[in-house]
C-alpha positions in Angstrom: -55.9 -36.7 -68.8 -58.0 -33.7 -69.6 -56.3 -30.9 -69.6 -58.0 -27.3 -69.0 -57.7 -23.6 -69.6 -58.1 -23.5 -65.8 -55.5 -25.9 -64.8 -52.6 -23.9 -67.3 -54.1 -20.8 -65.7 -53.4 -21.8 -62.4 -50.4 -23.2 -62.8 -49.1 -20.6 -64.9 -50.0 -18.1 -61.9 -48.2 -20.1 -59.5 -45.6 -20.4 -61.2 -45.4 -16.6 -61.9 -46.1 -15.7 -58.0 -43.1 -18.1 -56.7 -41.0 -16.5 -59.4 -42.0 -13.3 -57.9 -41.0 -14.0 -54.2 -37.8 -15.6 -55.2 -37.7 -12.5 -57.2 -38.7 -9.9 -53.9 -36.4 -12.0 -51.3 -33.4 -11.4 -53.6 -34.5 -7.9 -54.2 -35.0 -7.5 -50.4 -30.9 -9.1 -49.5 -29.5 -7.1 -52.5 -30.7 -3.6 -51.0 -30.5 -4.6 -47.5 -27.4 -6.5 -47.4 -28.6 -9.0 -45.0 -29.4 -12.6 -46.2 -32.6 -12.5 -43.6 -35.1 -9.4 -43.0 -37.2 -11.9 -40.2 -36.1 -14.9 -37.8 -39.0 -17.2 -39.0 -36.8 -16.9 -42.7 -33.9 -18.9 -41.3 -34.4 -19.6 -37.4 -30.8 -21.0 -37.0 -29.2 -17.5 -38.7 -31.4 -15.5 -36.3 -30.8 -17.3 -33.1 -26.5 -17.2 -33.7 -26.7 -13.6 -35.0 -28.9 -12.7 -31.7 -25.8 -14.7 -29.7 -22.6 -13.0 -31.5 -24.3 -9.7 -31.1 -24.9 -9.9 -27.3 -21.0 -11.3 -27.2 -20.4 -8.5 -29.4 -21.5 -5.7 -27.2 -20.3 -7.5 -23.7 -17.5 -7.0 -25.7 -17.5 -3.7 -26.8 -18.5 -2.8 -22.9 -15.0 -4.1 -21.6 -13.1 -2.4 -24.6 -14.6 1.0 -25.1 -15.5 1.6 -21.2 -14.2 -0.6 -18.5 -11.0 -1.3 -19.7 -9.7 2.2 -20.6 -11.6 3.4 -16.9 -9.7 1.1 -14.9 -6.4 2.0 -17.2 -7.3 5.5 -16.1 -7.6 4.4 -12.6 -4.3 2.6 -12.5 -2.7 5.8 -14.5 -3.7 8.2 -11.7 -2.4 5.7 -8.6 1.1 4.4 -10.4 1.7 8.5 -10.7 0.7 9.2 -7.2 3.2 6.3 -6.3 6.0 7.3 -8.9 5.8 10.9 -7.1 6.3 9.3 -3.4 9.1 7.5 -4.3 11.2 10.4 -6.0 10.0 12.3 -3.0 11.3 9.9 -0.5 15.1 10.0 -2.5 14.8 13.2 -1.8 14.4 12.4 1.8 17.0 9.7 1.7 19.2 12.4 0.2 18.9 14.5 2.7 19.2 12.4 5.9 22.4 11.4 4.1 23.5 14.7 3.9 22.6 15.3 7.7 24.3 12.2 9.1 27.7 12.7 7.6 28.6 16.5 6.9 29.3 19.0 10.0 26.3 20.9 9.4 26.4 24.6 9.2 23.8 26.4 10.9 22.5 27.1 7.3 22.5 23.8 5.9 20.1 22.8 9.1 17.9 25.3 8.3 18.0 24.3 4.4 17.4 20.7 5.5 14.4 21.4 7.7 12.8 23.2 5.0 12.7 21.0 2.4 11.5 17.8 5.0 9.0 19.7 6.2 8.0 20.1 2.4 8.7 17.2 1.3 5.9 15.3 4.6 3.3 17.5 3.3 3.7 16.3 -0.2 4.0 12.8 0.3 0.9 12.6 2.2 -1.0 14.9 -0.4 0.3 12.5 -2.7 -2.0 9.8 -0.6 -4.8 12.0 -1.6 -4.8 11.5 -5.5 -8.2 11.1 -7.1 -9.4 9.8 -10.4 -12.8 11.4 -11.1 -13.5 12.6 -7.7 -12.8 9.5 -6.1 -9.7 9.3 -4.2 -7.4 6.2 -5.5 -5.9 5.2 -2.5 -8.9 4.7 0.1 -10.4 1.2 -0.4 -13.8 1.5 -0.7 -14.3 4.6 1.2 -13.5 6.2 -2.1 -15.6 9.6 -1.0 -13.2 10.3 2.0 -9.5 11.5 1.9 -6.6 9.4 3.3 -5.2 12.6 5.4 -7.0 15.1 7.3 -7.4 18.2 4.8 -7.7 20.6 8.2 -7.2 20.7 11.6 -9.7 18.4 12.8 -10.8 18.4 16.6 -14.3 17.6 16.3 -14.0 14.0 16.2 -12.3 11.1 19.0 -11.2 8.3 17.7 -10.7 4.7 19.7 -7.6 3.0 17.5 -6.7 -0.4 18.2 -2.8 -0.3 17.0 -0.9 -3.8 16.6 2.9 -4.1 16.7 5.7 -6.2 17.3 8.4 -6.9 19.6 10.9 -6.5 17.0 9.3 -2.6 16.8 11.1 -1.8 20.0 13.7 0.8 19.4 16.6 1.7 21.7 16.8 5.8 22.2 18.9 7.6 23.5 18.1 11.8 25.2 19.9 14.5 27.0 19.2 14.5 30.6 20.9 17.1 33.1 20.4 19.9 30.8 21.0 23.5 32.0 18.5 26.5 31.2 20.1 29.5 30.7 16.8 31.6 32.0 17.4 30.5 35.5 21.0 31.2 35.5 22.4 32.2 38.9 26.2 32.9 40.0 25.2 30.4 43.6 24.1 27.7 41.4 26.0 24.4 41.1 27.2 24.0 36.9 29.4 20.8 38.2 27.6 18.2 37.1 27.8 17.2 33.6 24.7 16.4 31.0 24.7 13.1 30.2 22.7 10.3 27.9 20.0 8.4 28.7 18.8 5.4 27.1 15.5 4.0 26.5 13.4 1.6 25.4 10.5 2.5 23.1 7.5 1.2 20.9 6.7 4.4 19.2 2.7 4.7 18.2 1.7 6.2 14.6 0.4 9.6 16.3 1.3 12.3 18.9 -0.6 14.4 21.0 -2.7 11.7 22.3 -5.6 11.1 24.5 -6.0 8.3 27.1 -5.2 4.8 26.3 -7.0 2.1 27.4 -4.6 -0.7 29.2 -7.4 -3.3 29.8 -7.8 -3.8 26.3 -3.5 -4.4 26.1 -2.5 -8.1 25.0 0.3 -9.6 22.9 1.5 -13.1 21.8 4.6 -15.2 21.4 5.7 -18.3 20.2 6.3 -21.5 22.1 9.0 -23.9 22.0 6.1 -25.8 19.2 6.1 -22.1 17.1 2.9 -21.6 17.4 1.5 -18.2 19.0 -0.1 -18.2 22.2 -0.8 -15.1 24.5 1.5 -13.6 27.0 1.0 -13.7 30.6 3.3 -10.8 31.7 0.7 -7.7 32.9 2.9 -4.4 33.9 2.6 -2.9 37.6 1.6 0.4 36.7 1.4 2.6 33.4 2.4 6.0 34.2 0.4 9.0 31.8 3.5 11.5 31.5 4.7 14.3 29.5 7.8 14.4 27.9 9.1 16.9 29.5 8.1 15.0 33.0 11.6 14.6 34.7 11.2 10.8 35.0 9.3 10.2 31.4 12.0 8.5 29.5 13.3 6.0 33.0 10.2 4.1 33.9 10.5 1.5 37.1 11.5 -1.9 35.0 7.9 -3.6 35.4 5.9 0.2 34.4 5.7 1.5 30.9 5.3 5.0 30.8 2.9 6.3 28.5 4.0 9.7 26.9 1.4 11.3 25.6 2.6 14.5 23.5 5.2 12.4 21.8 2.9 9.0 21.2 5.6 6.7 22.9 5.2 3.8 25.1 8.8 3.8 27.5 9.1 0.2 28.8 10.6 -1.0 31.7 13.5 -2.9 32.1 11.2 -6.5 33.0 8.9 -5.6 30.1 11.2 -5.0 27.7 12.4 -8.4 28.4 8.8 -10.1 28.3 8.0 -8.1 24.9 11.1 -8.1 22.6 10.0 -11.7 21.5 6.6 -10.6 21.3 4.8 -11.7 17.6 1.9 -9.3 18.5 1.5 -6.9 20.6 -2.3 -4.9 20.4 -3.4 -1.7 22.2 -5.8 0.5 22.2 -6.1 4.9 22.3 -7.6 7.7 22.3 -6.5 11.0 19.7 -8.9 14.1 19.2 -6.9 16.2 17.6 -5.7 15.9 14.0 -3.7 18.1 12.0 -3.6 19.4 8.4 -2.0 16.3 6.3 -2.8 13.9 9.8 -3.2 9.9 8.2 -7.1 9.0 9.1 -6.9 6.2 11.1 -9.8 4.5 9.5 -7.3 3.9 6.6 -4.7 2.0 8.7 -6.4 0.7 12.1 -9.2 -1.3 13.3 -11.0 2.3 15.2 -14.3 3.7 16.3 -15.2 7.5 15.6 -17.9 9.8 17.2 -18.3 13.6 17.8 -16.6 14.8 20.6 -18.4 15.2 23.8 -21.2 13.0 22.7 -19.9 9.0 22.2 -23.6 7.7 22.8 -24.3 9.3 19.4 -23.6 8.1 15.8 -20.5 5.7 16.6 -18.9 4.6 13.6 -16.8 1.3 13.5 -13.9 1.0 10.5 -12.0 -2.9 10.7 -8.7 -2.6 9.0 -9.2 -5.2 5.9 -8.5 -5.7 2.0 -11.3 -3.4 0.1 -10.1 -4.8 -3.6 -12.0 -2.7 -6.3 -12.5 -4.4 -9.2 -13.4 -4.3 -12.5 -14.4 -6.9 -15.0 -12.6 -6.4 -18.1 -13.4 -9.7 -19.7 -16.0 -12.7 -19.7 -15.9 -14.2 -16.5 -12.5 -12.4 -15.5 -12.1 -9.1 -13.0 -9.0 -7.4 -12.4 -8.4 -5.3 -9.5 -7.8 -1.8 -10.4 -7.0 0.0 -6.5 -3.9 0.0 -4.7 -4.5 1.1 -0.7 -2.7 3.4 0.7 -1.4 1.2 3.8 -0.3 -0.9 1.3 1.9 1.5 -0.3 2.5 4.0 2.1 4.3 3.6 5.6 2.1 5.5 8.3 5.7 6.0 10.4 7.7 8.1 7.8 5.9 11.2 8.8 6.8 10.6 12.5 10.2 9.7 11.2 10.7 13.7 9.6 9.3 15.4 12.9 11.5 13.4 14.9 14.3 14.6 12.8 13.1 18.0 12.6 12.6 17.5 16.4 16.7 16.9 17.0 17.4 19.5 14.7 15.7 21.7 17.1 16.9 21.1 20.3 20.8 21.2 18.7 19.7 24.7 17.4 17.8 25.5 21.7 21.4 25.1 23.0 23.2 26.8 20.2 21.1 29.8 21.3 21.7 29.2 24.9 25.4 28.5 24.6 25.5 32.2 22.3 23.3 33.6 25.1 26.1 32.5 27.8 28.6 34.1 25.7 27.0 37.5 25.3 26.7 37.4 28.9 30.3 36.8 29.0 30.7 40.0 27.1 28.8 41.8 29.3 30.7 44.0 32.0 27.7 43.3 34.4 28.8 39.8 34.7 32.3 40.6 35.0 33.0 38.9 38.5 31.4 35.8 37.5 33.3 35.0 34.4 34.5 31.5 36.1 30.7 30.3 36.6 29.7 31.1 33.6 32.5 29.5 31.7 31.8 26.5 33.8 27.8 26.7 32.2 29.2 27.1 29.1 31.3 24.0 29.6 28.3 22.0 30.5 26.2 23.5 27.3 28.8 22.2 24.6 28.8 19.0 26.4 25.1 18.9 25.7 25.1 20.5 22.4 28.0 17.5 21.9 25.4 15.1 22.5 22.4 16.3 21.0 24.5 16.7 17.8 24.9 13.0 18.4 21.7 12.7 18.6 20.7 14.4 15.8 23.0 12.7 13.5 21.6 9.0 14.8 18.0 10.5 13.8 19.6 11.3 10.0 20.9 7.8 9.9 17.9 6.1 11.5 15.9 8.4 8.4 18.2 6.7 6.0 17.6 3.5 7.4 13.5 4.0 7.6 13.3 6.0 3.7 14.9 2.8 2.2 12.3 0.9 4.2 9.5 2.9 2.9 10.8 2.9 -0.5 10.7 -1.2 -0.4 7.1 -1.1 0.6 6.7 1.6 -1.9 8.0 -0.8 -4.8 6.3 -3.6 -4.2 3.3 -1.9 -4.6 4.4 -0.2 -7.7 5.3 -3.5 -9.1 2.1 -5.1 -8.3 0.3 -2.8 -9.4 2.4 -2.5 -12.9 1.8 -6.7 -13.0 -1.8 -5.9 -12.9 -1.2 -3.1 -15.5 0.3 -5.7 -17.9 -2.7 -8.0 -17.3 -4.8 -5.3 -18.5 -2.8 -4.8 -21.6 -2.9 -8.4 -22.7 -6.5 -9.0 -21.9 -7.0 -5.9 -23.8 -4.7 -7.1 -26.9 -7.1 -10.2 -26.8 -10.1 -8.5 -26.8 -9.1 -6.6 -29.6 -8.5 -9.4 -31.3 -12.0 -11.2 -30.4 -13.3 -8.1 -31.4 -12.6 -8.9 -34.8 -13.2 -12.2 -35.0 -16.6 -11.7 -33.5 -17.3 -9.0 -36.1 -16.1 -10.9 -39.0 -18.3 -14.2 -37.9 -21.0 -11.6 -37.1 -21.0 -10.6 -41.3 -20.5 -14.0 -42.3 -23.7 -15.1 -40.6 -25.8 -12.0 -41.4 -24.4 -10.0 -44.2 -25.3 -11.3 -48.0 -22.6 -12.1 -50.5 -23.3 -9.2 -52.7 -21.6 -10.5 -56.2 -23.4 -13.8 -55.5 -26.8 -12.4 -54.4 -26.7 -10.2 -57.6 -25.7 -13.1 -60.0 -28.9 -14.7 -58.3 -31.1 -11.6 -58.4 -30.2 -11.1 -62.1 -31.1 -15.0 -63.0 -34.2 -14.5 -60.5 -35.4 -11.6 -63.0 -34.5 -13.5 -66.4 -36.9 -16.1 -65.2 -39.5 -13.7 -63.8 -39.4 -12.5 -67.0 -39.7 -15.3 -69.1 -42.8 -16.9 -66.9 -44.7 -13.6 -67.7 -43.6 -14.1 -71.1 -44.9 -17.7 -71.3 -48.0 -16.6 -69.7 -48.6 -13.8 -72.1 -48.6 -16.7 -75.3 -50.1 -19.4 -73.5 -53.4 -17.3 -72.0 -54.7 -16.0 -75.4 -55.0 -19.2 -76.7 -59.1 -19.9 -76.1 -61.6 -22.3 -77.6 -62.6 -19.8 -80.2 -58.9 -19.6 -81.7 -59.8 -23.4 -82.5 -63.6 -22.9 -84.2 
């Protein structure tokens, strides 16, 4: 076969041009570091690096923000908790105190002090925020679990549900003397004595109406299972503590106290509720106090402005409002403790009513010292016998109120354990949940690398390999253009 100028030219510059690219590619991996520059070079290295990178930064998302923003989250709640609880030994320490040492008149006062302190701070506590959103409210994370002011612009409808194994037995003063109507022809004979009682206390005082239609409870039958009670009160008596009959309702009434928040049962309905495995009821409070729970956080309620119900009703249902935050492929974690989960609504009721005994031991101390300095007084000379005979009656009613008093210390005891329990459990579910974090973030960490390492391998050139090749590349670049050079200046006139 014939065998042309042409054809060797052609050849030769074929030759020459894929020398070149191999050349160029090389050239274009050693200064980039990357073994492709465009997909259609290797399709299957493009379509894996375009998957590890999107794993890549998925990943990167849960490590660098949601991870350490729900670690932030869970920092700011397990403090807020950690805080309640040494708040409530402090409470604990104090009703101990109360309940077994003869109290001096300065110890009460020392006492009353620091539980009055110590209810404001636990319920501030409630209000801890992490980036202005408050921890402890579900998803209502833009309103604050107490009242930060007195509130009386709103009326809330709460629909509270107890138990028949809430029904406390208390115990009051009744035939008490007042010192202010004090007269030498009254009868001082008969002696103070205790009452008894029994009582399902609500969360809140100073209440509204309550709505009795709306009043239903349950108890087991001889199977176990719940079914509704049949048992409907005669009568249910709006009183005031201070009412003479408030605290000895007839035995099928309940008498509903409204200052205090207490429900006295009768005798009959005491005995058709203390087996009761649900008992629901619904009324109405609007007026809140500075560091007052919002019942929104702990109740089924409605809200609307006072003095206008028709307008703007809200509706809260009392139900699980888990935020949560995915910290991994396919896996969320739930970052929020609520607040009815970790804080009992009853411990502030269970300080005032301590603070409440406290107060009427020190109302007959005063009258009892009032007595005396009317004993000292010569205008009262001749009726030294009647008011030693008052004074007689006051100590047996300062007896009993200290009695009183020190049941309240003990009952505090009783019900700052209680809250404490509730308090732990939530502390260590939401340190379990902590831990969770920590490993899936220990994992990550270690995917992280992984994904980066299989992210080089797939992209990134061997270096020391691609410059071996680069080098060999330009050796035979340069030894086509050499051949070229001696094989193109042959013509047909170097043979003539």
């Amino acid at each position: 076969m014939r065998v042309t100028n042409q054809m060797i030219t052609n050849n030769m510059m074929s030759s020459i041009n894929k020398n070149k690219n191999g050349l160029a590619g090389l050239e274009q991996q050693y200064s980039s570091g990357k073994k492709i520059q465009r997909p259609s070079e290797d399709p299957i290295i493009a379509v894996r690096a375009l998957k590890l990178r999107t794993n890549l930064t998925e990943l990167n998302q849960y490590l660098e923000k949601n991870i350490p923003d729900a670690k932030s989250w869970m920092d700011v709640t397990e403090g807020a908790m950690d805080n309640i609880n040494d708040i409530l030994t402090l409470v604990n320490t104090a009703c101990v105190q109360g309940s077994s040492d003869p109290l001096s008149v300065d110890d009460r006062e020392s006492i009353i002090k620091n539980l009055e302190q110590y209810k404001k701070q636990i319920y501030q506590e409630g209000n801890a925020n992490y980036a202005g959103r408050y921890v402890f409210t579900g998803y209502k994370t833009d309103t604050s679990l107490i009242f930060g002011e007195d509130t009386k612009n709103l009326e809330y409808t709460i629909t509270e549900k107890l138990t028949g194994s809430e029904i406390e037995t208390i115990s009051r003063v009744v035939g008490s003397y007042s010192v202010d109507n004090y007269s030498p022809t009254n009868d001082y004979s008969a002696s103070p004595t205790m009452q008894t009682a029994y009582r399902l206390r609500l969360s809140y005082d100073n209440l509204a109406d309550i709505n009795m239609s709306n009043f239903s409870y349950k108890v087991k039958d001889a199977s176990g299972n719940e079914v509704a009670g049949t048992y409907v009160p005669t009568a249910i008596n709006k009183l005031n503590s201070k009412g003479a009959n408030a605290y000895n309702p007839g035995d099928d009434d309940i008498n509903y106290i409204t200052d205090t928040g207490e429900l006295i049962l009768g005798k009959n309905v005491y005995n058709n509720l203390k087996n009761a495995t649900s008992i629901s009821l619904d009324y109405n409070k609007n007026s809140f106090k500075e560091g007052d729970l919002r019942p929104e956080h702990y109740f089924d309620c409605k809200v609307h402005e006072v003095g206008d119900p028709a307008t703007d009703i809200k509706v809260y249902t009392k139900q699980d409002q888990d935020i949560q935050y995915e910290v991994n492929f396919g896996q969320k974690l739930t970052v929020n403790t609520q607040g009815s989960d970790a804080l009992q609504q009853d411990i502030g009721r269970d300080i005032n009513e301590i603070l409440a005994s406290v107060q009427d031991v020190k109302a007959t101390e005063a009258k009892i010292a009032q007595v005396d300095k009317m004993l000292a007084d010569t205008n009262y000379a001749n009726q030294t016998d009647k008011l030693n005979e008052l004074k007689k009656q006051l100590q047996t009613e300062l007896t009993l109120k200290n009695d009183i008093m020190q049941n309240k210390f003990e009952k505090g005891i009783t019900d700052s354990n209680e809250s404490q329990d509730t308090l732990n459990v939530a502390i260590a579910d939401l340190g379990s949940r902590y831990k969770r974090l920590e490993l899936t973030e220990s994992r990550l960490s270690d995917q992280q690398v992984e994904f980066e390492d299989l992210l080089s391998k797939n992209e990134d050139a061997d270096m020391v390999d691609t410059y071996i090749k680069l080098s060999s590349a330009e050796v035979i670049y340069n030894a086509s253009l050499s051949a070229a050079a001696k094989v193109v200046k042959n013509t047909l006139l170097d043979f003539l």
